[in-house]
C-alpha atoms as an extended CHARMM CRD file, in Angstrom:
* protein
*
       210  EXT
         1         1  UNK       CA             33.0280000000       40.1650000000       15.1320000000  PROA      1               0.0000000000
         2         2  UNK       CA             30.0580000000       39.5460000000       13.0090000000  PROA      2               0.0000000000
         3         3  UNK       CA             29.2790000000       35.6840000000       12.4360000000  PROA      3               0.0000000000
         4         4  UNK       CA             29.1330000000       33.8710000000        9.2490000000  PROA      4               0.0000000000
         5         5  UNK       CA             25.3080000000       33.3700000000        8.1570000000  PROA      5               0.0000000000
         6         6  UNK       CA             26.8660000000       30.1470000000        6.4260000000  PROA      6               0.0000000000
         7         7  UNK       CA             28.5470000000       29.1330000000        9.8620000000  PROA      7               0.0000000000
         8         8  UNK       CA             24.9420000000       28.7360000000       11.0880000000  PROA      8               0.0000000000
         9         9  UNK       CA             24.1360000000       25.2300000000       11.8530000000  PROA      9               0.0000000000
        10        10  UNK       CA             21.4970000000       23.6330000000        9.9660000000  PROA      10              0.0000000000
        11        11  UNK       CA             18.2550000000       22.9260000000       11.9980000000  PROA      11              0.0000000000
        12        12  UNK       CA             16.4790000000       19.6960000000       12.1520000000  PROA      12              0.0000000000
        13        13  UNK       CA             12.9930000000       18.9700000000       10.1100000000  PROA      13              0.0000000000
        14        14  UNK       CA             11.8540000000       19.0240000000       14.2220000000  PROA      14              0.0000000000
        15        15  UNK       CA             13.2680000000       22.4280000000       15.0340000000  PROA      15              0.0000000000
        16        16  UNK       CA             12.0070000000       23.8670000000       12.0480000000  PROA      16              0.0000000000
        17        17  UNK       CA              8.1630000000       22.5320000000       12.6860000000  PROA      17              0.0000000000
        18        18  UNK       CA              8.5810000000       23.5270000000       15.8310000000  PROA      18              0.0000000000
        19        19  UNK       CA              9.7150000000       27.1150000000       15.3530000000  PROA      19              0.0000000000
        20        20  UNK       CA              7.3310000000       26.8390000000       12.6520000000  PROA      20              0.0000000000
        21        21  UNK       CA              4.0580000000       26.0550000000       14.8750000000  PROA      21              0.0000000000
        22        22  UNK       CA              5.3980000000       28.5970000000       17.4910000000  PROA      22              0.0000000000
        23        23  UNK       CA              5.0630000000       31.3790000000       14.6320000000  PROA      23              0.0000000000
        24        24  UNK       CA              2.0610000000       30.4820000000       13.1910000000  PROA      24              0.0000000000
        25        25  UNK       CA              0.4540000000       30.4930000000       17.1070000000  PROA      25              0.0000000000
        26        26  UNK       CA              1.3290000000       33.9450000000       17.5880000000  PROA      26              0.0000000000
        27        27  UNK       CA              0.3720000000       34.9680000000       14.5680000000  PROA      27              0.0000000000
        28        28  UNK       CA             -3.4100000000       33.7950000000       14.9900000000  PROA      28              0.0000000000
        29        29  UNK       CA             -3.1540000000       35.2060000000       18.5460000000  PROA      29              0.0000000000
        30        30  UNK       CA             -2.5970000000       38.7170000000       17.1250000000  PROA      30              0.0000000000
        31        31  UNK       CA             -4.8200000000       38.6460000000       14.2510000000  PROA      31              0.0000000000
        32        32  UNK       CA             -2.2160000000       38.3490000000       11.4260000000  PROA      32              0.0000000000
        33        33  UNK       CA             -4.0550000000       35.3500000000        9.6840000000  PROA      33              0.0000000000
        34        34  UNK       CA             -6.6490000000       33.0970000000       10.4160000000  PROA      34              0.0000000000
        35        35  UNK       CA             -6.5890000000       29.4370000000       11.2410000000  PROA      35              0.0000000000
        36        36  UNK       CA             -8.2960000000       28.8870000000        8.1340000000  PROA      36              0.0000000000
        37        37  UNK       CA             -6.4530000000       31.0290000000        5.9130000000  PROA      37              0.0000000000
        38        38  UNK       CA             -3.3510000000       28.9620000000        7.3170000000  PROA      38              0.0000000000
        39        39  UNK       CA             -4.9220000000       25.4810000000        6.1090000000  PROA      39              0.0000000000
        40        40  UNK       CA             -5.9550000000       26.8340000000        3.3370000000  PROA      40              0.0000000000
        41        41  UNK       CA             -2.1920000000       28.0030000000        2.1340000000  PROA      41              0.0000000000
        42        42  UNK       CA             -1.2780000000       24.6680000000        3.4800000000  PROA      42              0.0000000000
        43        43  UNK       CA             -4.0110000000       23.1760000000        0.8580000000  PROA      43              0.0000000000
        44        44  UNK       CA             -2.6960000000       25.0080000000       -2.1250000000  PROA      44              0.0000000000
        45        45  UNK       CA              0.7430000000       23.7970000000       -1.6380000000  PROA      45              0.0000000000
        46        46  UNK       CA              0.0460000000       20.1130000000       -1.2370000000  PROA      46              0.0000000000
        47        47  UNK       CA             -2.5470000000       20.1140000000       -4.0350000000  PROA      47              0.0000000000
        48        48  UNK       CA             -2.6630000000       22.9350000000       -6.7860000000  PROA      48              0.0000000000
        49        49  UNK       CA              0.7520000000       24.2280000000       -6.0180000000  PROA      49              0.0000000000
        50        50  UNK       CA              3.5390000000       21.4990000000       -6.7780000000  PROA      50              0.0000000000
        51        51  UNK       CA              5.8250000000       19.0100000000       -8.0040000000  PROA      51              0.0000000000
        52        52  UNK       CA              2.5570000000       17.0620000000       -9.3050000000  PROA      52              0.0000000000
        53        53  UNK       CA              1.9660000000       20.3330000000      -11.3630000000  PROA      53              0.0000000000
        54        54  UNK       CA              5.7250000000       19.5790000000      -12.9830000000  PROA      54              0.0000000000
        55        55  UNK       CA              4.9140000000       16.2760000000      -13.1890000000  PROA      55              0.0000000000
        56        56  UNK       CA              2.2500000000       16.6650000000      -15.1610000000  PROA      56              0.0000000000
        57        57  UNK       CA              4.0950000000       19.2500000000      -17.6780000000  PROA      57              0.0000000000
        58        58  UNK       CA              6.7990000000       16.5580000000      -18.3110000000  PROA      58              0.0000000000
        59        59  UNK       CA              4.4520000000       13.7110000000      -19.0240000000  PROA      59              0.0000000000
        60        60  UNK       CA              2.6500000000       15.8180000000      -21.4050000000  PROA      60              0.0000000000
        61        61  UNK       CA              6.3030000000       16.3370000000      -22.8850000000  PROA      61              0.0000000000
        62        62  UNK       CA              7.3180000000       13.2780000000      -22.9530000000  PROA      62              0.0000000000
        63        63  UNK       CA              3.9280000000       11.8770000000      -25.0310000000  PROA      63              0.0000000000
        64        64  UNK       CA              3.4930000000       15.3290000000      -27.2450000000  PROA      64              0.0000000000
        65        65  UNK       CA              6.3030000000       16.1830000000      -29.2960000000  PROA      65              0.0000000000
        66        66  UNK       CA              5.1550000000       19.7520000000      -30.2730000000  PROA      66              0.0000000000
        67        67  UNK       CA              4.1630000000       20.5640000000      -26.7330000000  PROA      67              0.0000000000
        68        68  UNK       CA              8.0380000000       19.4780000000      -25.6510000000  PROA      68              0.0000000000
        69        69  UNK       CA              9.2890000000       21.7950000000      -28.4940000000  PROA      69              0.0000000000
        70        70  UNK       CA              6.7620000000       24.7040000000      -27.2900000000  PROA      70              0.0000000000
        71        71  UNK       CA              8.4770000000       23.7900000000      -23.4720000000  PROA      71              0.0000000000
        72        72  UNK       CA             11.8100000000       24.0040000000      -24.2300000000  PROA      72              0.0000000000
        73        73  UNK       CA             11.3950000000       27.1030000000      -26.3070000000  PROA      73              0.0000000000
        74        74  UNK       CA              9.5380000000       29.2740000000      -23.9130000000  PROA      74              0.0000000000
        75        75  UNK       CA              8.9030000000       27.2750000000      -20.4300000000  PROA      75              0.0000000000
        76        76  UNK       CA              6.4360000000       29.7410000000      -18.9250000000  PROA      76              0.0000000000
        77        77  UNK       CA              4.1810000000       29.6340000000      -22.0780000000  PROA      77              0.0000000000
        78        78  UNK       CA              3.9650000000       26.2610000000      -22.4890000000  PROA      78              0.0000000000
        79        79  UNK       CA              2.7300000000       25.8710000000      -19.1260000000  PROA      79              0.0000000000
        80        80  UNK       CA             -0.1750000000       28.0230000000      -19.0910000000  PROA      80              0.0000000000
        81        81  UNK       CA             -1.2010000000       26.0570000000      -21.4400000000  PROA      81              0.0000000000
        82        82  UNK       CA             -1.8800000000       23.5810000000      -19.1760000000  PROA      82              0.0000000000
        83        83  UNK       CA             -3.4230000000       26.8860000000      -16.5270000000  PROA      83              0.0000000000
        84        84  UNK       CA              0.4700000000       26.3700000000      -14.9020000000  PROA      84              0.0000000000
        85        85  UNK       CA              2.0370000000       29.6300000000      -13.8360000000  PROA      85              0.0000000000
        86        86  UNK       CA              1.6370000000       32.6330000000      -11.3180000000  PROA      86              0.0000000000
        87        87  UNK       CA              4.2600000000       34.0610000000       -8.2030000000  PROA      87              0.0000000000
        88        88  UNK       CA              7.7530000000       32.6510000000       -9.1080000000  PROA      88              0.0000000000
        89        89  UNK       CA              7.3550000000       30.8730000000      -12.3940000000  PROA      89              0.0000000000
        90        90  UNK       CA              6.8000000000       34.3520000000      -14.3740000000  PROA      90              0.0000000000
        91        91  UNK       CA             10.3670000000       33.6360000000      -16.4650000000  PROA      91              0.0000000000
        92        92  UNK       CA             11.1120000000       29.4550000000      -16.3600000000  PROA      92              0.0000000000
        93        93  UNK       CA             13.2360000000       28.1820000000      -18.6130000000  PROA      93              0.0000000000
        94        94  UNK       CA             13.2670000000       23.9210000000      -18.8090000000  PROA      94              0.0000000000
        95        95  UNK       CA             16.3270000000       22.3480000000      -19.8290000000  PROA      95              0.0000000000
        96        96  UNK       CA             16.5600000000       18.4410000000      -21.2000000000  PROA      96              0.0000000000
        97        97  UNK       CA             18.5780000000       15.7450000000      -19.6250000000  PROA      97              0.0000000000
        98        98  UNK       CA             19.7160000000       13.2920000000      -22.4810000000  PROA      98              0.0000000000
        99        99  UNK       CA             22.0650000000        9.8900000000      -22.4570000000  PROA      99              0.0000000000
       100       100  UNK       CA             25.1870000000       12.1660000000      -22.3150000000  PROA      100             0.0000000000
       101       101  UNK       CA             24.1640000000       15.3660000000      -20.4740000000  PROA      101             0.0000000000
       102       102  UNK       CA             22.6220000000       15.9590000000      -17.0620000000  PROA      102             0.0000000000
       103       103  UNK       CA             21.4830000000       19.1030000000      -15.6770000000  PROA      103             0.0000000000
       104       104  UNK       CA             21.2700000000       20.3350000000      -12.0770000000  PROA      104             0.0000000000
       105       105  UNK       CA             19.0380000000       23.7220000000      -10.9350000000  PROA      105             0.0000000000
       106       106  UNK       CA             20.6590000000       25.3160000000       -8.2180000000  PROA      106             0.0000000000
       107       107  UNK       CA             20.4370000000       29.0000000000       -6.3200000000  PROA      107             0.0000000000
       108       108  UNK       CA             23.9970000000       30.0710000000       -5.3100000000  PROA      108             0.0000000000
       109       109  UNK       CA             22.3400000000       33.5620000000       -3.8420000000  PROA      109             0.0000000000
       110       110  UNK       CA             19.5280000000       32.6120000000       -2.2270000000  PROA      110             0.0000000000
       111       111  UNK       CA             16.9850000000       29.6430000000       -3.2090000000  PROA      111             0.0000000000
       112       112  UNK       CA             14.9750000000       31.2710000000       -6.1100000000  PROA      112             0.0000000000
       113       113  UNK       CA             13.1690000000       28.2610000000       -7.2010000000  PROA      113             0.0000000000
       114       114  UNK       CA             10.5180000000       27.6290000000       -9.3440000000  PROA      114             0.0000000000
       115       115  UNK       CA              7.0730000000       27.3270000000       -7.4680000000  PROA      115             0.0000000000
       116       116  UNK       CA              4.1780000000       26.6970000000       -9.7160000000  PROA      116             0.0000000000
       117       117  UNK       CA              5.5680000000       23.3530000000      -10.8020000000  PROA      117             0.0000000000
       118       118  UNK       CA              8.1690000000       22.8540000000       -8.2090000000  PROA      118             0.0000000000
       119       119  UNK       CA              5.9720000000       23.9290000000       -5.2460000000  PROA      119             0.0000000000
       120       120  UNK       CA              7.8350000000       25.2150000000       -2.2000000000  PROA      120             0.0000000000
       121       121  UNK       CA             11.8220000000       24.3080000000       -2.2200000000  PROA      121             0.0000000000
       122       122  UNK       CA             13.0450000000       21.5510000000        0.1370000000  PROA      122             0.0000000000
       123       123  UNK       CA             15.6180000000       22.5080000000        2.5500000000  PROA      123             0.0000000000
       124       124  UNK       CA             18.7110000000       21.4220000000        1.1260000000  PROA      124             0.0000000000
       125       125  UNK       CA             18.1610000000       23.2580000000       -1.6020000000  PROA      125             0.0000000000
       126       126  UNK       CA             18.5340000000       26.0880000000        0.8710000000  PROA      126             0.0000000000
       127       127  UNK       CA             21.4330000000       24.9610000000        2.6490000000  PROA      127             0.0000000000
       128       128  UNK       CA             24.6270000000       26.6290000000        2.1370000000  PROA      128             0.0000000000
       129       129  UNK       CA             26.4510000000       23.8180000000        1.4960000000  PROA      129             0.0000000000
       130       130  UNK       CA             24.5050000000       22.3310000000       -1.1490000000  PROA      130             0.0000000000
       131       131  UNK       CA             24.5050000000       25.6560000000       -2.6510000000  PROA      131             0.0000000000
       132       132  UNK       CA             28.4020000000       25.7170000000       -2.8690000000  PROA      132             0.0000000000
       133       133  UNK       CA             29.5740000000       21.9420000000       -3.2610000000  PROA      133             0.0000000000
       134       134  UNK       CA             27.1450000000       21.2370000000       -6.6210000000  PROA      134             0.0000000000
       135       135  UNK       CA             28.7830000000       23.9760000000       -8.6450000000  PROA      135             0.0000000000
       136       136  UNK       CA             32.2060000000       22.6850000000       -7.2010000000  PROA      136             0.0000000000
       137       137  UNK       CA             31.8750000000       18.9090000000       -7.3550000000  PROA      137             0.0000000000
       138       138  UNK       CA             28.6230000000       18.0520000000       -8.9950000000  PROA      138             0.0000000000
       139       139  UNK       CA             29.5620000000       14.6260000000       -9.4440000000  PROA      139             0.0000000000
       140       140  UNK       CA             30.5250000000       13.9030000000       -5.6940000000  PROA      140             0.0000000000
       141       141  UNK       CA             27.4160000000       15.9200000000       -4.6390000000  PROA      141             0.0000000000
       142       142  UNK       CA             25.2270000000       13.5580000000       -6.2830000000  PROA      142             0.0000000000
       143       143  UNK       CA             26.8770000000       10.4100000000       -5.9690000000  PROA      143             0.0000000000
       144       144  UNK       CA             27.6220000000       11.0860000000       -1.8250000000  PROA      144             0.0000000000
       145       145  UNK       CA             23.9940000000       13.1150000000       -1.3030000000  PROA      145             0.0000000000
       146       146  UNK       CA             21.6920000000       12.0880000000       -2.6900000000  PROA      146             0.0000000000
       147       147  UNK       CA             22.3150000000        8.0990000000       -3.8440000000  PROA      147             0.0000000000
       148       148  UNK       CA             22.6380000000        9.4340000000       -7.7490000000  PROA      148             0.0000000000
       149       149  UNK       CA             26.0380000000        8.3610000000       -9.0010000000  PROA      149             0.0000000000
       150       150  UNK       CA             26.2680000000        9.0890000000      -12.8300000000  PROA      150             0.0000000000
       151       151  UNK       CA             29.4290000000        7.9380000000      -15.0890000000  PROA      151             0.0000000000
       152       152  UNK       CA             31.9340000000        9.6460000000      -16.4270000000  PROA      152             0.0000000000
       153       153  UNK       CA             30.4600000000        9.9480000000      -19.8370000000  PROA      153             0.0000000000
       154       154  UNK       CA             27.7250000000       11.9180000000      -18.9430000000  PROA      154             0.0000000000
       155       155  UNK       CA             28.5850000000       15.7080000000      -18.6470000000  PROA      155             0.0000000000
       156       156  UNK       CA             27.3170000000       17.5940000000      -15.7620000000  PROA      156             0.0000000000
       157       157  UNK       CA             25.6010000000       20.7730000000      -16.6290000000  PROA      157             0.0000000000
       158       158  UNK       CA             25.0270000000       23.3060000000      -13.3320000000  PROA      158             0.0000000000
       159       159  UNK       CA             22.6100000000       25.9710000000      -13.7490000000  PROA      159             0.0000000000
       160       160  UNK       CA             22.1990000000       28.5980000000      -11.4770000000  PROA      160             0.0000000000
       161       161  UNK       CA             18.5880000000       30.3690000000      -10.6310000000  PROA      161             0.0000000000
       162       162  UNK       CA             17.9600000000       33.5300000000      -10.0400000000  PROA      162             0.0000000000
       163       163  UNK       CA             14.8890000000       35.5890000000       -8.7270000000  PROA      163             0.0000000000
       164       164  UNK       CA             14.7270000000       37.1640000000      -12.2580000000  PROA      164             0.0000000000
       165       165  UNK       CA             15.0780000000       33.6210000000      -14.5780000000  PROA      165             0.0000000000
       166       166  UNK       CA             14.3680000000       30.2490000000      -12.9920000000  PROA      166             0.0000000000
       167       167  UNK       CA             15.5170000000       26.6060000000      -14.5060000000  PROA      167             0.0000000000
       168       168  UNK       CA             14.4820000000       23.4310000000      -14.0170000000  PROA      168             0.0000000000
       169       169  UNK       CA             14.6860000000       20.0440000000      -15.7700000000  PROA      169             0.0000000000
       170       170  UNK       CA             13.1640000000       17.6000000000      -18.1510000000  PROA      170             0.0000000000
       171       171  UNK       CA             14.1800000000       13.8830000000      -17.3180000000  PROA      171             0.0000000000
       172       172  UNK       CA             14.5810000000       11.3440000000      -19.7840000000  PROA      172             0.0000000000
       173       173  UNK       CA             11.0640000000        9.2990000000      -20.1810000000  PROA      173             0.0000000000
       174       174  UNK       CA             11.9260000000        5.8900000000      -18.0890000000  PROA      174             0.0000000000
       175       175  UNK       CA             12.4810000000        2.7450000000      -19.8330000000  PROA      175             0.0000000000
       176       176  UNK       CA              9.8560000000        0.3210000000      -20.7440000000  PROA      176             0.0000000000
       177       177  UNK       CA              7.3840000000        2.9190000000      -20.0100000000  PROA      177             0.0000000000
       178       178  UNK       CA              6.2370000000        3.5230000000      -24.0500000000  PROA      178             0.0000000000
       179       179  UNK       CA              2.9130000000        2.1090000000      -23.2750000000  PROA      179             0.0000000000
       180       180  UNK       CA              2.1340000000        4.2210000000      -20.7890000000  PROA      180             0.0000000000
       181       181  UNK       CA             -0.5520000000        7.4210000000      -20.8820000000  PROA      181             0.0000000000
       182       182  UNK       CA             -0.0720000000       10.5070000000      -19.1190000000  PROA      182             0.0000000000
       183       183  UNK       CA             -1.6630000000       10.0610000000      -16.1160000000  PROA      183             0.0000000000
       184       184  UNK       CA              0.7920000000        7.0080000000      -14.9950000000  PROA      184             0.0000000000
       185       185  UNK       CA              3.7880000000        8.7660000000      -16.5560000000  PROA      185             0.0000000000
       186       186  UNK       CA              2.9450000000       11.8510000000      -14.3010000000  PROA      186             0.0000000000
       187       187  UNK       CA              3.2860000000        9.3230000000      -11.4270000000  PROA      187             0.0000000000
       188       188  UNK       CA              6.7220000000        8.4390000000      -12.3120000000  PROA      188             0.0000000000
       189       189  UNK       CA              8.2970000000       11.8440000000      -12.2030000000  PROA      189             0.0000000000
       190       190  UNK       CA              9.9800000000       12.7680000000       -8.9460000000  PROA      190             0.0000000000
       191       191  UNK       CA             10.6660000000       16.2590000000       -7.8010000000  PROA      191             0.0000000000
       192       192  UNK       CA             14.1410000000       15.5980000000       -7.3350000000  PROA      192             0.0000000000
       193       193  UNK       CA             14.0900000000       14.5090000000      -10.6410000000  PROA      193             0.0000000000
       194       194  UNK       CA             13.0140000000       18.0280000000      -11.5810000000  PROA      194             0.0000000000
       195       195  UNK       CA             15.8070000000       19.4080000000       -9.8850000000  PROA      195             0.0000000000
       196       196  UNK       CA             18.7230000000       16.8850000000      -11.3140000000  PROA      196             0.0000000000
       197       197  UNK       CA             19.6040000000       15.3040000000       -7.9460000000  PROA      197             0.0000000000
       198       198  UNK       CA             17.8410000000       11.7860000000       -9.0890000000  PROA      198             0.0000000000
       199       199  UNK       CA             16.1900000000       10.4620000000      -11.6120000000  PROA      199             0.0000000000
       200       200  UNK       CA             12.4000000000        9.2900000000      -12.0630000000  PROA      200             0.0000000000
       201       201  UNK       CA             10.9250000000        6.0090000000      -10.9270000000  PROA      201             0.0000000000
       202       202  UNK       CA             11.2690000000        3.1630000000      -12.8270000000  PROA      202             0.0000000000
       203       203  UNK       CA              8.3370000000        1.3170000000      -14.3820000000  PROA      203             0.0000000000
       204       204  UNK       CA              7.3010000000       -1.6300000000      -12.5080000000  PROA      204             0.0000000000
       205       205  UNK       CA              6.0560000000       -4.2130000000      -14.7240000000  PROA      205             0.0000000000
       206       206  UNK       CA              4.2760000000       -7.6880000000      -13.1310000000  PROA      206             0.0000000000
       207       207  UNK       CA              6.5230000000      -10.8090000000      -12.7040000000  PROA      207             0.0000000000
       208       208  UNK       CA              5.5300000000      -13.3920000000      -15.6020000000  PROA      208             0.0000000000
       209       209  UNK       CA              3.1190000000      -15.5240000000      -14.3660000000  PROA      209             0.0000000000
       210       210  UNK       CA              2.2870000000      -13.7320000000      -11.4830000000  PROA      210             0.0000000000
């Protein structure tokens, strides 16, 4: 009897790295890739390659009306723009969260996700049973998961990615954060946020008189 690939239980962050590491070892052994080619990838993930990338799309949306309209018309073009784009992000399409509607970017197939401004996915986004429970119970997912409980009056809208079009989300600008300039909005914006599990940071403003 062949087993379930969704009975599989799901590794630990440790197993992973460690199965990880154990890869990458033999791979340098045989001459696959380098040990600098390795940092290297790792470089382009943690600094030109993600969420900061998304971030910085949205807080040009949220300050620049006509770039917004350009974004939510045709995702992909409007970030190339900003020299956003490449493997993964060749069809994006951005969808708006507003006071009554929230939008969640899923992969029911596989994890098709969209790199350039999401960077690599995390692994729940993965996991089988995120992949099945948010279409099913959106509401529960986020409330129970991940800390995000939303009221009854806001619809939940579930989209599901593919490899051939990829979604992901605008979040409503945070209050009290009108005088703020891209840069520091950019800081706000969470990837999870990006996703529709959570919702950006809130602005911190100083205690009076401090």
């Amino acid at each position: 009897m062949t087993a379930n690939p969704t009975d599989t239980p799901l590794r630990t962050q440790e197993e992973i790295a460690a199965r990880v590491k154990a890869l990458e070892s033999v791979l340098i052994e045989k001459g696959v890739v380098t040990t600098k080619a390795v940092d290297r990838l790792v470089e382009v993930y943690e600094n030109e390659v993600g969420p900061q990338l998304g971030a910085k799309v949205v807080a040009k949306a949220w300050t620049d009306p006509e770039f917004k309209a350009r974004l939510l018309a045709d995702a992909s073009a409007a970030c190339r723009e900003l020299g956003i784009g490449g493997l993964q992000g060749e069809e994006m399409v951005v969808v708006e969260n507003t006071d009554t509607v929230q939008h969640v970017i899923v992969c029911t197939l596989c994890s098709c996700y969209p790199w350039p401004v999401l960077g690599l996915p995390p692994n729940w986004y993965k996991a089988p049973p995120f992949r099945a429970r948010i279409v099913r119970e959106p509401r529960k997912v986020l409330a129970e998961d991940f800390g995000y409980p939303l009221p009854d009056s806001v619809e939940i809208r579930v989209w599901d990615s593919s490899s051939e079009l990829r979604y992901w989300v605008l979040p409503q600008r945070p209050a009290g954060s009108e005088h703020l300039s891209e840069e520091p909005l950019a800081a706000l914006v969470t990837r999870d946020s990006m996703i529709g599990v959570g919702a950006p940071k809130p602005v911190v403003t100083e205690a009076a008189g401090a």
